[in-house]
C-alpha positions as CSV (number, residue, x, y, z in Angstrom):
1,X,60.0,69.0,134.7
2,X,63.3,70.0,136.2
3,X,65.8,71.3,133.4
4,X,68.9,69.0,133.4
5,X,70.9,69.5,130.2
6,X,73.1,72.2,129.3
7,X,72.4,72.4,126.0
8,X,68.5,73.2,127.0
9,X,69.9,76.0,129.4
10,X,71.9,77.5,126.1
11,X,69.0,76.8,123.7
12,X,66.8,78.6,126.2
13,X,69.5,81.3,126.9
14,X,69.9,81.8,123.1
15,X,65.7,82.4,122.7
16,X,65.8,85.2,124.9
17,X,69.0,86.9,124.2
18,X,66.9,87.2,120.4
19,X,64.0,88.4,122.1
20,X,65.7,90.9,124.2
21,X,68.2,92.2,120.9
22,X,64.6,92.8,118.8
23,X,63.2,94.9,121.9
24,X,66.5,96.7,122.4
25,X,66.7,97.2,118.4
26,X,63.4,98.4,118.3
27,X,63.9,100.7,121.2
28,X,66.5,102.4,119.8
29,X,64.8,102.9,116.9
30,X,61.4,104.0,117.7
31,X,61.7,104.7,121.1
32,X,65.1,106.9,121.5
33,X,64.1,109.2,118.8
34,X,60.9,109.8,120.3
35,X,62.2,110.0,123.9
36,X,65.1,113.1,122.2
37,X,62.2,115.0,120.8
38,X,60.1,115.1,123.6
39,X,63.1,116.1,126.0
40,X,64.1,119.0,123.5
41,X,60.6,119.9,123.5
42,X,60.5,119.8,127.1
43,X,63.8,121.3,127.7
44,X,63.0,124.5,125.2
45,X,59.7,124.5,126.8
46,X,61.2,124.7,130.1
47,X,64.0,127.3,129.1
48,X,61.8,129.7,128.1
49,X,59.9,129.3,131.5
50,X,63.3,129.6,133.4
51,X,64.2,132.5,131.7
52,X,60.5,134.3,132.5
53,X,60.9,133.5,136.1
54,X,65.0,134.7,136.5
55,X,64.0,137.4,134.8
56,X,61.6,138.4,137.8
57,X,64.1,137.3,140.0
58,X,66.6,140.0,138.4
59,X,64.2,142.9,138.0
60,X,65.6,145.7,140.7
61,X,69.2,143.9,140.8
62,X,70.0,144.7,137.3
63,X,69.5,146.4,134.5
64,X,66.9,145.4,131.6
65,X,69.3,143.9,129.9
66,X,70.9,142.1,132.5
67,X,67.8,140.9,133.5
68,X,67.0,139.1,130.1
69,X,70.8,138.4,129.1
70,X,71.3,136.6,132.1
71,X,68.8,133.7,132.1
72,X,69.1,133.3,128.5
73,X,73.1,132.9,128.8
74,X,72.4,130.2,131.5
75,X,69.7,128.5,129.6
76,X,71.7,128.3,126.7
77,X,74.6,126.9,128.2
78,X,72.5,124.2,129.8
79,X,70.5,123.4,126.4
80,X,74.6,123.6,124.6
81,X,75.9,120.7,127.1
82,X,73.4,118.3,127.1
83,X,73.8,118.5,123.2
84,X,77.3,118.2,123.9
85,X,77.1,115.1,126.0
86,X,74.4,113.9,123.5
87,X,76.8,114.3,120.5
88,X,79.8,112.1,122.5
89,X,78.1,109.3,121.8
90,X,79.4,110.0,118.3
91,X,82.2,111.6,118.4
92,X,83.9,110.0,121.7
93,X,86.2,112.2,123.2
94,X,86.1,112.2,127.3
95,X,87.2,115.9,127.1
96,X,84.1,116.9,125.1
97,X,81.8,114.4,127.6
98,X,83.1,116.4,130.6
99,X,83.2,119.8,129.1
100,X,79.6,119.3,128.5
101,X,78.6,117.5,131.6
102,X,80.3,120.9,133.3
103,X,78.5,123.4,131.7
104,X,74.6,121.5,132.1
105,X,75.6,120.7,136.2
106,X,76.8,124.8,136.2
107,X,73.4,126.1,134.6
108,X,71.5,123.5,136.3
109,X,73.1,124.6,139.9
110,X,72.4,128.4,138.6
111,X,68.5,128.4,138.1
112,X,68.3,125.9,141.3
113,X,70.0,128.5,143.5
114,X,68.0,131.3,142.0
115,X,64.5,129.6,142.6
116,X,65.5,128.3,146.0
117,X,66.2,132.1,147.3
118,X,63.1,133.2,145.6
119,X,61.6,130.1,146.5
120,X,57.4,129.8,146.6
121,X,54.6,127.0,145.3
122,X,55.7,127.6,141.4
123,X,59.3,127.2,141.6
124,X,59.6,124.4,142.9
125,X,57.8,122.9,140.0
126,X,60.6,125.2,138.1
127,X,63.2,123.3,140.5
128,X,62.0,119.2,140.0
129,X,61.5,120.4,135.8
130,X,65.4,121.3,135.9
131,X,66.3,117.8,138.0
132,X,64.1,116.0,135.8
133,X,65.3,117.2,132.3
134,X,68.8,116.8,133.4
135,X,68.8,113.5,134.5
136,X,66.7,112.6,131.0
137,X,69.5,114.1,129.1
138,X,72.5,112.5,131.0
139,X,70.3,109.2,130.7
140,X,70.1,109.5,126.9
141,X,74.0,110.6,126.4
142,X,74.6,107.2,128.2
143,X,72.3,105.1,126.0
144,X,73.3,106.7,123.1
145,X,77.1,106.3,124.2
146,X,76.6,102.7,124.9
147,X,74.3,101.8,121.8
148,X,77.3,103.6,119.4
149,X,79.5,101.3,121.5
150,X,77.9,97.6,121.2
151,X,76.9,98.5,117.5
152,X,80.7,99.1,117.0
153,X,81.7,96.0,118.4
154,X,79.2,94.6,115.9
155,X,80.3,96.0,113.6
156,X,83.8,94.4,114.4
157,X,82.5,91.5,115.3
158,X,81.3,91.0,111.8
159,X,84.2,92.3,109.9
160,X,86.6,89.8,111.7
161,X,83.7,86.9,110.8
162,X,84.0,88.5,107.1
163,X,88.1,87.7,107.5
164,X,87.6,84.5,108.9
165,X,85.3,83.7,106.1
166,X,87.6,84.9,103.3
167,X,90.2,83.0,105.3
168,X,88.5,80.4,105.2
169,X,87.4,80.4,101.2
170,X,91.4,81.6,100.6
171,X,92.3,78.1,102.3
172,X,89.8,76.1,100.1
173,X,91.4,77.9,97.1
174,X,94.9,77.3,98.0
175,X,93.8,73.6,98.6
176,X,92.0,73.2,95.6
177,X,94.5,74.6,93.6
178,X,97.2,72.5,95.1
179,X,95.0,69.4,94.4
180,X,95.1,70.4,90.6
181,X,98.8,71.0,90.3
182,X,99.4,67.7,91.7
183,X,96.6,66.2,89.5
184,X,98.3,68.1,86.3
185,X,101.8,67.1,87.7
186,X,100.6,63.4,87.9
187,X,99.2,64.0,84.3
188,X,102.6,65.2,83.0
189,X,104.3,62.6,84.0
190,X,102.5,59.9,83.0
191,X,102.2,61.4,79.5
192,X,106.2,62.0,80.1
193,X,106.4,57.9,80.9
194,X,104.1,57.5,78.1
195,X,106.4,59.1,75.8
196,X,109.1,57.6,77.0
197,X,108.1,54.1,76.7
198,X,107.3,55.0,73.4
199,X,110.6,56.3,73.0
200,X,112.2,52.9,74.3
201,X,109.5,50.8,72.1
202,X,110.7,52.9,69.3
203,X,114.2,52.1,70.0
204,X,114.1,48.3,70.7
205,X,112.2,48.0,67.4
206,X,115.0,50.1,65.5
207,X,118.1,48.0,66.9
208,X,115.4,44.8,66.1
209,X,115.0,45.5,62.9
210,X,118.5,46.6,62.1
211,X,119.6,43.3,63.4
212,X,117.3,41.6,61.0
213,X,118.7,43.4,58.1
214,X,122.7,43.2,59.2
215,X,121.3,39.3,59.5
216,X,120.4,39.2,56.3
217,X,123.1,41.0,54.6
218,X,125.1,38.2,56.0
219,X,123.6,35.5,55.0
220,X,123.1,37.1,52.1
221,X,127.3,37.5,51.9
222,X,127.5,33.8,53.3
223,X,126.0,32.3,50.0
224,X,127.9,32.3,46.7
225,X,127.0,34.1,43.7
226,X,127.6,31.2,41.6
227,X,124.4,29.4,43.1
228,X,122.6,32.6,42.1
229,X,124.3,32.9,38.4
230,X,123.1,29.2,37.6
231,X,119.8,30.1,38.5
232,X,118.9,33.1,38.0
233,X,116.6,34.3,35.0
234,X,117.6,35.8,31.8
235,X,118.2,39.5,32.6
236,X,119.5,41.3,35.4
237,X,118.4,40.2,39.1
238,X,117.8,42.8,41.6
239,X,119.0,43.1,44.9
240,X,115.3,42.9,46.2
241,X,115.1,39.5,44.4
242,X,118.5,38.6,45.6
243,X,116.8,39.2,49.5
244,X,113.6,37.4,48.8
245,X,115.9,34.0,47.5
246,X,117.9,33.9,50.0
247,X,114.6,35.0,52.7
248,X,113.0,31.6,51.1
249,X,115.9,29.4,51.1
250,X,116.5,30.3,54.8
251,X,112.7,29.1,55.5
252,X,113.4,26.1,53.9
253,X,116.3,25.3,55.5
């Protein structure tokens, strides 16, 4: 069945990139330590070889102690540059990378012109150990280099998701909060209108009532005392009674 939409292509594309990320995690954690411990062993092993056999070479040329000073100078300033190249991975500066890349190629070219003048059925060997441990080293200086590399960009790839993210929650915040000062700004002034109305009620029943009582007093101004002196009990009438006469002769009327 012939694949025909896109979205299968990136599903399927997806599926292996994760397969291929776990083998490459796993290789550089299982299989690049590994791989370093058996090229150092390798390497000293090998060193200690090259030094035995440049050693013969040298006998009769130079002194003793030329004769052992020499190889171990040239081994060591292979063993110190693929270290060096090695340790770029970390530390990144192109000046380091070449400075070590020159001294391995310069020790390497050394013991390969050495064994090819004295050149018989076990130097050779000597000659394909030196190409081969070279070209393991330069090969793990460049995975290391590029594993530092795509695990930094990682790295930034995830801190810039951690700032869209807080970006993000910042804008949900800001929004949220916004939402509740209008809420508590709606609240306010309704209570405020609330208050106010109240304010007005209060009023209008103020001016009401003191319209009632300024219509009183003048009615109660309007009638004359005589009607009340004929009336009125034995004793002194109040001003209250006075208000509640009048109140009852104004209902009756």
């Amino acid at each position: 069945m012939a694949i025909s939409q896109p979205t299968e292509y990136g599903a399927i594309q997806m599926e292996v990139r994760k397969q291929i990320v776990w083998v490459a995690v796993w290789t550089f954690r299982i299989l690049l330590p590994a791989v370093l411990v058996a090229l150092a062993v390798v390497s000293i092993w090998t060193a200690v070889v090259n030094v035995s056999a440049m050693r013969g070479y040298l006998i009769g040329d130079v002194s003793d102690n030329a004769s052992i000073a020499i190889p171990i100078a040239v081994q060591t300033a292979i063993l110190a540059g693929e270290a060096t190249m090695l340790l770029d991975a970390v530390l990144r500066r192109w000046w380091l990378l070449m400075a070590g890349a020159l001294m391995s190629v310069s020790g390497y070219t050394v013991e390969i012109v050495a064994h090819v003048q004295h050149s018989n059925s076990g130097t050779w060997a000597l000659i394909v150990a030196a190409v081969a441990c070279g070209g393991g080293w330069a090969l793990m200086s460049a995975l290391a280099h590029r594993g530092v590399q795509v695990a930094n960009e990682m790295a930034v790839v995830a801190s810039s998701l951690d700032e869209e993210l807080d970006q993000e929650e910042d804008e949900r915040v800001s929004i949220l909060d916004a939402h509740r000062d209008r809420r508590r700004s709606a609240a306010q002034g309704w209570w405020a209108l609330q208050d106010e109305k109240s304010d007005v009620t209060k009023k209008a029943y103020a001016e009401k009532l003191n319209m009632s009582r300024q219509t009183l007093n003048n009615a109660l101004d309007e009638f004359p005392r005589a009607d009340f002196e004929d009336e009125k009990p034995a004793g002194d009438v109040s001003t209250a009674g006075r208000e509640a006469t009048v109140s009852k002769q104004l209902a009756l009327a």
